[in-house]
MDAnalysis code that builds the backbone (N, CA, C; Angstrom):
import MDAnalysis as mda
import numpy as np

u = mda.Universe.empty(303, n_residues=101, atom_resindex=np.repeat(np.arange(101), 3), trajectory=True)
u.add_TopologyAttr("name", ["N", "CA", "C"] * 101)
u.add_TopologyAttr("resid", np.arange(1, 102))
u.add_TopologyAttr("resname", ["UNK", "UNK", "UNK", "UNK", "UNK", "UNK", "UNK", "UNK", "UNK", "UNK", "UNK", "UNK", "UNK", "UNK", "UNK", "UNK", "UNK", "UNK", "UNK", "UNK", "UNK", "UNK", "UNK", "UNK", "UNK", "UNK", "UNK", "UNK", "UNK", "UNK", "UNK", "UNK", "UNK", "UNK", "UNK", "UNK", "UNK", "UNK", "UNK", "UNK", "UNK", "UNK", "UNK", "UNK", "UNK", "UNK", "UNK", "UNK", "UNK", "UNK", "UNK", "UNK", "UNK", "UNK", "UNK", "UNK", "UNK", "UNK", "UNK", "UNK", "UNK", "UNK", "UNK", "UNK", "UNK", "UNK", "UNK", "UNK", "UNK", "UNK", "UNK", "UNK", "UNK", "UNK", "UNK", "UNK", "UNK", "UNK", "UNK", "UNK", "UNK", "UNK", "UNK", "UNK", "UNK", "UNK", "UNK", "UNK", "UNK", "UNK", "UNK", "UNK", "UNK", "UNK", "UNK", "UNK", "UNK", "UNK", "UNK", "UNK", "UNK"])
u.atoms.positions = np.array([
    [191.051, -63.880, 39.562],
    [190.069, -62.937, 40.064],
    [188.864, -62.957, 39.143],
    [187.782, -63.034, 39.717],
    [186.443, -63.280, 39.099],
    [185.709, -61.752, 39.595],
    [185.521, -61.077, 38.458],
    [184.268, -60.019, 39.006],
    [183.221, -60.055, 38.222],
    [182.059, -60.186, 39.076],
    [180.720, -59.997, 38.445],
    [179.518, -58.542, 39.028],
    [178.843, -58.491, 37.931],
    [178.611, -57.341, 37.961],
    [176.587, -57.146, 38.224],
    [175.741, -56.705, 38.946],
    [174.114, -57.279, 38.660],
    [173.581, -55.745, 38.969],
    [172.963, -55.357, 38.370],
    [171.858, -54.500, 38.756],
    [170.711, -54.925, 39.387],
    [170.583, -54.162, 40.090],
    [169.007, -54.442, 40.700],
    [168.401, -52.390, 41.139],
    [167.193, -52.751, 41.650],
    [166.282, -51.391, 41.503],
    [167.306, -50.301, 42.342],
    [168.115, -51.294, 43.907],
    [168.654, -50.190, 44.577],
    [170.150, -49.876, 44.310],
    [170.678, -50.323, 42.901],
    [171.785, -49.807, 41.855],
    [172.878, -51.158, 41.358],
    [174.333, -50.915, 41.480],
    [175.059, -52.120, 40.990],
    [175.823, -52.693, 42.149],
    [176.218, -54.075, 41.696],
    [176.535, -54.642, 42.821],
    [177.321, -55.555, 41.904],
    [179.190, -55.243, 42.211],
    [180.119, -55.877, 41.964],
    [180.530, -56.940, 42.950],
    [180.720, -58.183, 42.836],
    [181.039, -58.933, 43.406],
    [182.433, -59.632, 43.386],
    [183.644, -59.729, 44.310],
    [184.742, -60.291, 43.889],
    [184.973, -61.330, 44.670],
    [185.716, -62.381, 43.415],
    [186.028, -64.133, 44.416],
    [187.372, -64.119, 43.671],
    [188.245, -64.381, 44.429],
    [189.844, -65.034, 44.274],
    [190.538, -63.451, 45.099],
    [191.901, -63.692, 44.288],
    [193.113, -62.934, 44.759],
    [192.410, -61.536, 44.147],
    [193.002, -60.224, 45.001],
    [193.120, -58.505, 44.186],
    [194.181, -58.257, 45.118],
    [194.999, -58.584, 43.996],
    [196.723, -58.451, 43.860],
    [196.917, -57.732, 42.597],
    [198.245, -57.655, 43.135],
    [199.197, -56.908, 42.166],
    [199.159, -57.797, 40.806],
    [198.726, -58.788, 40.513],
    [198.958, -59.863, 39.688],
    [197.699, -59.654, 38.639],
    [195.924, -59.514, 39.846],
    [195.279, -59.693, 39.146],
    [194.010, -57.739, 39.222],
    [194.767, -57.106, 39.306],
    [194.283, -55.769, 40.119],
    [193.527, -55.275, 37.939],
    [194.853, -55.707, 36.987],
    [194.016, -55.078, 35.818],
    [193.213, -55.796, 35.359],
    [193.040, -56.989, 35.411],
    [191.795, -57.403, 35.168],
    [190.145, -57.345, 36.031],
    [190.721, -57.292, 37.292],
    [189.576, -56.824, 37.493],
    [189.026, -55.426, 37.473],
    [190.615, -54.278, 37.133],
    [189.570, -52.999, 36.671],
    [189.085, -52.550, 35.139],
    [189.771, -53.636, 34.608],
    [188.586, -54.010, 33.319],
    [187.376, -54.512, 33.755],
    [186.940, -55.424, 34.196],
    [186.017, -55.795, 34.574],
    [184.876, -54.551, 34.918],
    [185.525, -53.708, 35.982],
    [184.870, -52.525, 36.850],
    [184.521, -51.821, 35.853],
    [185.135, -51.407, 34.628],
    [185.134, -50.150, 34.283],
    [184.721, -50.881, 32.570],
    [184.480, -51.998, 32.437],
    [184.259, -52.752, 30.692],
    [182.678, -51.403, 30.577],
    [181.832, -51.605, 31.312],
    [180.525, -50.605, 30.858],
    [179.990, -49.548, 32.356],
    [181.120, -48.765, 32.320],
    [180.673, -47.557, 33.188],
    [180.180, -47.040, 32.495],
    [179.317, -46.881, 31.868],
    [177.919, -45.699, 31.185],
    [176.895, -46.032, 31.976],
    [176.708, -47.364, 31.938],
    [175.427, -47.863, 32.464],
    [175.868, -48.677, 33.916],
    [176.264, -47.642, 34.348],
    [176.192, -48.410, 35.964],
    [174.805, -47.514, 36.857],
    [174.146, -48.129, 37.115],
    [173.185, -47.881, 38.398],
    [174.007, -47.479, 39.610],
    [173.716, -45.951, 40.192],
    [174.255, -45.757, 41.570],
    [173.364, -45.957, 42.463],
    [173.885, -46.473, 43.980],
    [174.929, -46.370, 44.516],
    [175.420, -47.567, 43.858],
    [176.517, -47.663, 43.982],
    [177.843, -48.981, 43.631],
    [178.201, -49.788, 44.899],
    [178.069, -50.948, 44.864],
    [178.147, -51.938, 45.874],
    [179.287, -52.816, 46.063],
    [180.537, -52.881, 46.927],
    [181.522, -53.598, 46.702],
    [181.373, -54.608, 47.471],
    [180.710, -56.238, 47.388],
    [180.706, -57.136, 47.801],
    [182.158, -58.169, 47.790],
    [183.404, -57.812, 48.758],
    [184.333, -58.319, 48.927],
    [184.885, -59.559, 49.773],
    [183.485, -60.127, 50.189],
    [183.232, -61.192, 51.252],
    [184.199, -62.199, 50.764],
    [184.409, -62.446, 49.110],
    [185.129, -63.829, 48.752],
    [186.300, -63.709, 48.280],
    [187.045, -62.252, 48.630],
    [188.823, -61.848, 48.497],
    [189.202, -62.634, 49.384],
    [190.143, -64.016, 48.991],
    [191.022, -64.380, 49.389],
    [192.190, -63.580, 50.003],
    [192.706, -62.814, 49.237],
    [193.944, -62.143, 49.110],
    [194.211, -60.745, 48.443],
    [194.465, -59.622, 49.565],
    [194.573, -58.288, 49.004],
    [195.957, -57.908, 49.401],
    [196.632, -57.162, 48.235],
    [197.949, -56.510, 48.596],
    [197.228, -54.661, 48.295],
    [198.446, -53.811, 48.620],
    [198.307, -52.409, 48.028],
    [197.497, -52.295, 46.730],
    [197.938, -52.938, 46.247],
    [197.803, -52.764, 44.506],
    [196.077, -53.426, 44.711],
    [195.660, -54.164, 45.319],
    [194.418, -54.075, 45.481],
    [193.586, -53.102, 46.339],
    [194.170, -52.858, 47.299],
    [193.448, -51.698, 47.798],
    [193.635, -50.244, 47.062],
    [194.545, -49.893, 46.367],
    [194.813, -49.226, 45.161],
    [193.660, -48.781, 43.914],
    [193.324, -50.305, 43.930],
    [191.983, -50.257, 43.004],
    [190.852, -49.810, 43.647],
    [190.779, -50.269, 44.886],
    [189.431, -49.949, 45.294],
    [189.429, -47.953, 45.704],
    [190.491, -47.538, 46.309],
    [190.523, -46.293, 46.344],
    [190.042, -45.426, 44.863],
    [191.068, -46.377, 43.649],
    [190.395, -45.749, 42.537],
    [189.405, -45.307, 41.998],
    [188.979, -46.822, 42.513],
    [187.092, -46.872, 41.981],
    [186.419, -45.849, 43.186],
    [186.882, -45.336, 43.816],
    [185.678, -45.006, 44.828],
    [185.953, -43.336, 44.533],
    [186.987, -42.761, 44.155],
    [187.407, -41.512, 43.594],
    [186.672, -41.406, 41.975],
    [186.836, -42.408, 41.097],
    [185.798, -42.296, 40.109],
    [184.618, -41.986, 39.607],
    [184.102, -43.093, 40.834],
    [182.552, -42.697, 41.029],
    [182.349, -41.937, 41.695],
    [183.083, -41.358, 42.233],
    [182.869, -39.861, 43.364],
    [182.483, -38.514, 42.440],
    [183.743, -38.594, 41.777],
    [183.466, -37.718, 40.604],
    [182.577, -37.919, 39.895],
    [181.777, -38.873, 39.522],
    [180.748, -38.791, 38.712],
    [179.000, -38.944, 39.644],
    [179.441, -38.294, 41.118],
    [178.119, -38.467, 41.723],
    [177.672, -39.866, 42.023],
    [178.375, -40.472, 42.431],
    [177.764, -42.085, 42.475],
    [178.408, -42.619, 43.726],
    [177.775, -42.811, 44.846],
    [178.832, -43.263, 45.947],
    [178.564, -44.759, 45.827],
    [179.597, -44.974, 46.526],
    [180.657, -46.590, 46.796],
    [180.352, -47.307, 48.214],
    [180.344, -48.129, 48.342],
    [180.182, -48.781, 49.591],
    [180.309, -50.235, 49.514],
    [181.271, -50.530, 50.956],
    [181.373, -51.820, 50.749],
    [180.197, -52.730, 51.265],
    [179.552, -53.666, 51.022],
    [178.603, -54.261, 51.566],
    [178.877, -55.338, 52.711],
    [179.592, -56.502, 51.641],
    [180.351, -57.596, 52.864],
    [181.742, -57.305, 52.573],
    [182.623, -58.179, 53.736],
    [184.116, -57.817, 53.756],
    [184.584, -59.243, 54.229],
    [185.776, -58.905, 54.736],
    [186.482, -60.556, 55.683],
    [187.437, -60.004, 56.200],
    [188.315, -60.698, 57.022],
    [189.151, -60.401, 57.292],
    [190.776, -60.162, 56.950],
    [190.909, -60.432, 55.898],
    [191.803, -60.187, 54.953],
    [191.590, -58.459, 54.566],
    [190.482, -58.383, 53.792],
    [190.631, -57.025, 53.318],
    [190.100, -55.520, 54.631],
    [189.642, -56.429, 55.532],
    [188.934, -55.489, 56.714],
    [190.903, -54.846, 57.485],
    [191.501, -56.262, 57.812],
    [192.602, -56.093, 58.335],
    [193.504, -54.655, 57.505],
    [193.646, -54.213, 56.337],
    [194.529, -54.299, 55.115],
    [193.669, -52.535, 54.712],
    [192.322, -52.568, 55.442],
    [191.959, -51.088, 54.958],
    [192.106, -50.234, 56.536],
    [192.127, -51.246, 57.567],
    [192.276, -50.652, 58.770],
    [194.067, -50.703, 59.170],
    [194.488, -51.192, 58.845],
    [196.176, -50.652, 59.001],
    [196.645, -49.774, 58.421],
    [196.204, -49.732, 57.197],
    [196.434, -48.712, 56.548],
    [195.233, -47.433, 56.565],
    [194.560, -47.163, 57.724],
    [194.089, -46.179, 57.846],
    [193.165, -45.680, 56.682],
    [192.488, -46.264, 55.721],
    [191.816, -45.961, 54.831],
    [190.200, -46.151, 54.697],
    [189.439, -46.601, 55.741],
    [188.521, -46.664, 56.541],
    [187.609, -45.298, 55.739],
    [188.440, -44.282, 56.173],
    [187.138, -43.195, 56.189],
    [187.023, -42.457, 54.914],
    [187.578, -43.739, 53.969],
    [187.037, -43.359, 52.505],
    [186.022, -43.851, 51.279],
    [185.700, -45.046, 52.359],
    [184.580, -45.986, 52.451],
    [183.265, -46.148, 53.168],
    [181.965, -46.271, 52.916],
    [181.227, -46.658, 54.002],
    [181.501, -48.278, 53.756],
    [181.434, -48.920, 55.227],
    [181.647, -49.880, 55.642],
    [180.697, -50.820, 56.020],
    [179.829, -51.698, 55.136],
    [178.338, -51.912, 56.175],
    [178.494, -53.313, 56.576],
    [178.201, -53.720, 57.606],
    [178.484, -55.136, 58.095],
    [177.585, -56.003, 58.393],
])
């Protein structure tokens, strides 16, 4: 799991490529969370290049989006696929996300 991280004027924008599994879920919330002081809101979850999501990845993303909730900063996913689109809509977790397509 590769996460990268960019600011720009309209806030941050995390990007993920490989597996968010159970395998690789703590490294990428190191990644998420290495410099939360200086994150620019809103927060951008660009998930277009998840291969592969289990619980334990959607796990994380619920986390992160309760985090930054609490700290005034909303979450949104930008791109998706069908892997993780399938995996937030079976499991009914949709309306804890904005979804933009």
């Amino acid at each position: 799991m590769n996460v990268t991280r960019k600011n720009n004027k309209s806030g941050s924008v995390f990007s993920f490529d490989g597996d968010l599994t159970i395998y690789t879920v703590a490294q990428a919330k190191q990644a998420l969370f290495d410099d939360y002081d200086s994150l620019i809101g809103p927060v951008a979850l660009d998930l277009r290049n998840v291969s592969e999501i289990d619980t334990a990845g959607l796990q994380l993303l619920l986390f992160v989006q309760k985090q930054l909730a609490a700290a005034e900063k909303r979450v949104h996913i930008t791109k998706s696929n069908e892997h993780v689109d399938a995996l937030i809509t079976h499991l009914d977790v949709a309306s804890y996300f904005t979804l933009e397509k």
